[in-house]
C-alpha positions in Angstrom: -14.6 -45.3 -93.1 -11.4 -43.0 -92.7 -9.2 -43.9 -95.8 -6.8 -41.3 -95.4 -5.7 -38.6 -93.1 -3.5 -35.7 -94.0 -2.0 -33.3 -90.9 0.7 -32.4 -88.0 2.1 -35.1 -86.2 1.6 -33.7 -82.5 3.2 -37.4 -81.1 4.5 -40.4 -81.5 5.7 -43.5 -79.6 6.8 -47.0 -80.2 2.7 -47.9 -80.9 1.0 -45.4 -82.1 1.3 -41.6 -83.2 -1.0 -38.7 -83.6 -1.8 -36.3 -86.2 -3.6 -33.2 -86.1 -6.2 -33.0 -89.3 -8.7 -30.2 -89.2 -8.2 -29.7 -85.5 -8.7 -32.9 -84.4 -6.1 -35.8 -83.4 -6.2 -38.9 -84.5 -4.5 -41.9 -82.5 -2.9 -44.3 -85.3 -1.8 -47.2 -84.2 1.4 -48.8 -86.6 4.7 -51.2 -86.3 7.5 -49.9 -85.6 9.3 -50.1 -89.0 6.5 -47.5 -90.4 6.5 -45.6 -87.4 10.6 -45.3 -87.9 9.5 -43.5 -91.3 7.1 -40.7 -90.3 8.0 -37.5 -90.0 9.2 -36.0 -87.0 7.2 -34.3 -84.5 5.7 -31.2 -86.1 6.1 -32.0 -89.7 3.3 -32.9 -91.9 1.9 -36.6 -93.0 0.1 -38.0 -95.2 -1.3 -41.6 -93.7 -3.7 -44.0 -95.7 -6.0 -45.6 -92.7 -7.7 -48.8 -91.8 -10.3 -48.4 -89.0 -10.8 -51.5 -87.4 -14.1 -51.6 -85.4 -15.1 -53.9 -82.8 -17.5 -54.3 -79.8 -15.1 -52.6 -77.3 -13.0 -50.4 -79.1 -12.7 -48.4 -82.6 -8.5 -48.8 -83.7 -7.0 -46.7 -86.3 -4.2 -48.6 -88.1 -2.0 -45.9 -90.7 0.6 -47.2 -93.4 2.6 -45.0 -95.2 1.2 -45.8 -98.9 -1.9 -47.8 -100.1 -0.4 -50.8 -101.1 0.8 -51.5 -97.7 -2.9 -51.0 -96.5 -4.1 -53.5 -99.1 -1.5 -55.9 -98.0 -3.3 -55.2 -94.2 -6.7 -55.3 -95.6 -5.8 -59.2 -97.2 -4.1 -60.3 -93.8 -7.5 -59.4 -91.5 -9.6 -61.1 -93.9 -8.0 -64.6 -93.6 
């Protein structure tokens, strides 16, 4: 499990954004209201994660402190 992820942004869109973290980038998928809070492109982040796995596909969902995670974390278990 990824729990956090600490780098460059190198993009971001209205879904997702990508940071740079020991020379690799990671996709993170996010709404639009964290997404409005990141950094610009170029700055650093700090993101806690949720990896979501499933049969066809491995999503990375970021959130801007760990509380909002948790929050995630309750809503997928229902």
């Amino acid at each position: 499990m990824i729990s956090y992820l600490e780098g460059k942004i190198l993009d971001k869109n209205e879904k997702f954004f990508v940071v740079d973290a020991g020379g690799i980038g990671y996709k993170i998928f996010s709404h639009s209201g964290i997404l409005e809070k990141i950094p610009e492109i170029g700055q650093n982040v700090k993101i806690w994660t949720h990896l979501y796995v499933r049969e066809d596909a491995m999503d990375l969902y970021g959130f801007l402190n760990k509380e909002e995670l948790e929050f995630f974390e309750i809503l997928i278990s229902i």
